[in-house]
C-alpha positions in Angstrom: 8.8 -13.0 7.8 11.1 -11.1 5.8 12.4 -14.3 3.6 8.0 -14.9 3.0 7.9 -11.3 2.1 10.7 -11.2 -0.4 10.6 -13.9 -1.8 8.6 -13.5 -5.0 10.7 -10.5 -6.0 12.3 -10.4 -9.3 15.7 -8.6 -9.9 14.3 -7.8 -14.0 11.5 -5.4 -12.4 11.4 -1.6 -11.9 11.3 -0.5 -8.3 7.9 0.4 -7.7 7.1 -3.2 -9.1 9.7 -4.9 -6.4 8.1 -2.6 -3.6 4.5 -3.3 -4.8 5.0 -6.9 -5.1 6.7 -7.1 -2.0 3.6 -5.0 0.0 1.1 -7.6 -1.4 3.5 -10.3 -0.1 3.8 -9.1 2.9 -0.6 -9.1 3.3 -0.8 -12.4 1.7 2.3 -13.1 4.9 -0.3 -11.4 7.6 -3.4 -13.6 5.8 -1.6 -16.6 6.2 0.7 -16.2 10.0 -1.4 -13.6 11.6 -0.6 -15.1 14.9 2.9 -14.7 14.2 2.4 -11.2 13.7 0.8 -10.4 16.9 3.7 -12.0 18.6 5.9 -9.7 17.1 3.6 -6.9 18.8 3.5 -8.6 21.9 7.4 -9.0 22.2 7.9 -5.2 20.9 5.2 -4.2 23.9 7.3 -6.2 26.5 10.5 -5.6 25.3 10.4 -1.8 24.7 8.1 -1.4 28.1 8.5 -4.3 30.8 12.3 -5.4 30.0 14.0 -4.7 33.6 17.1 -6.2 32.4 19.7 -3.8 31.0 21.7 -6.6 29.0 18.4 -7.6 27.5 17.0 -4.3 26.7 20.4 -3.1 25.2 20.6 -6.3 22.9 16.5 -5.6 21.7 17.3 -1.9 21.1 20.8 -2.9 19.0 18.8 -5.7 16.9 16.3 -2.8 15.7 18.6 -0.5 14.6 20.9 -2.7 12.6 17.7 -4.2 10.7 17.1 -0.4 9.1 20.9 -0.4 8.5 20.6 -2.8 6.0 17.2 -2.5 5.0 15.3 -4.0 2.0 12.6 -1.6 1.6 15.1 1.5 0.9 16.9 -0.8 -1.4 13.5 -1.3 -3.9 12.8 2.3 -3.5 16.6 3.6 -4.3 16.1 1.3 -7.0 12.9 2.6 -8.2 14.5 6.8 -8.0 17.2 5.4 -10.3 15.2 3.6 -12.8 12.5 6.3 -12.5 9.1 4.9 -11.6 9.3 6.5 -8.5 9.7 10.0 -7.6 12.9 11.6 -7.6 12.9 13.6 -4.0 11.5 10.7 -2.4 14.1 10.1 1.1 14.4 6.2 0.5 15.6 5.9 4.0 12.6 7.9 5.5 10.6 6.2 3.1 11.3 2.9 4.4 11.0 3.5 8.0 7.5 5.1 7.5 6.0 2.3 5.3 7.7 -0.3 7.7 5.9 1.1 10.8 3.2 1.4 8.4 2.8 -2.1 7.5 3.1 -3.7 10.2 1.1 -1.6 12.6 -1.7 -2.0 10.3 -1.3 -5.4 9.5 -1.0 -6.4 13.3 -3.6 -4.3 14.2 -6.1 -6.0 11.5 -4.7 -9.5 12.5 -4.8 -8.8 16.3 -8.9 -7.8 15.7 -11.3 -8.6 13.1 -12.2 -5.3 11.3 -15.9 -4.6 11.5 -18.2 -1.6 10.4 -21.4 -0.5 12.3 -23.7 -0.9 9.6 -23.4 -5.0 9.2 -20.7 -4.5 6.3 -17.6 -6.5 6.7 -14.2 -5.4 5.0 -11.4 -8.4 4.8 -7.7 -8.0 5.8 -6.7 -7.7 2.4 -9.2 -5.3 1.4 -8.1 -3.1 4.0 -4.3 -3.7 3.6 -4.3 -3.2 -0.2 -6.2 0.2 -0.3 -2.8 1.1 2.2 -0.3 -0.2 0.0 -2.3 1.3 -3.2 -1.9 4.2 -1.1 1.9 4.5 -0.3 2.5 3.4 -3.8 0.6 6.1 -5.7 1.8 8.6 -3.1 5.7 8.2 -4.2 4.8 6.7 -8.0 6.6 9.2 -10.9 3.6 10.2 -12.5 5.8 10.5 -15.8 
């Protein structure tokens, strides 16, 4: 997933255009291998919940720390405080938890259950994942 979702970024961009190209990459990722996503919920659930053996557990809880030790979001959004397109009090490490819980949780949740409305309207995935991503974006964007 994480080679899909960065693959179309571009080293000659600001870093509110890596981060926003890389949030659409990562819907047009959850349009394309939703049931991969759903897996990754699944083995989070067991994992974090069901694991009765220590070794195991120890080795699930060690692999999710060391991925935000080294993680690509804070990079684009360090990037994007330097270069200025993104504000400068933003915590890039904070940051890049929240819209990694974020994205996923809302793009597992839409590709676990088809989003429907009670009065006959139907949103799309992407619909729904952009207006997020639109959101996190304009929410840390340097207005200037």
């Amino acid at each position: 997933m994480t080679e899909f979702i960065k693959a179309g970024n571009e080293d000659n961009i600001s870093g509110k255009e890596s981060l926003r190209s890389l949030l659409y990459s990562w819907i047009d990722f959850a349009k394309e291998h939703g049931k991969e996503l759903r897996f990754i919920m699944f083995f989070d659930l067991y994992y974090k919940y069901k694991c009765q053996e220590e070794e195991l557990a120890a080795r699930f809880e060690r692999f999710i720390k060391e991925g935000f030790h080294n993680h690509f979001l804070e990079e684009m959004i360090s990037k994007g405080i330097q270069d200025g397109s993104l504000k400068p009090d933003v915590d890039s490490f904070k940051m890049s938890v929240s819209i990694f819980q974020t994205m996923m949780g809302l793009l597992q949740r839409l590709s676990s259950t088809p989003p429907s409305i009670p009065d006959a309207r139907t949103v799309e995935l992407d619909e729904i994942a952009s207006t997020v991503a639109d959101m996190i974006l304009d929410s840390i964007s340097n207005p200037s």
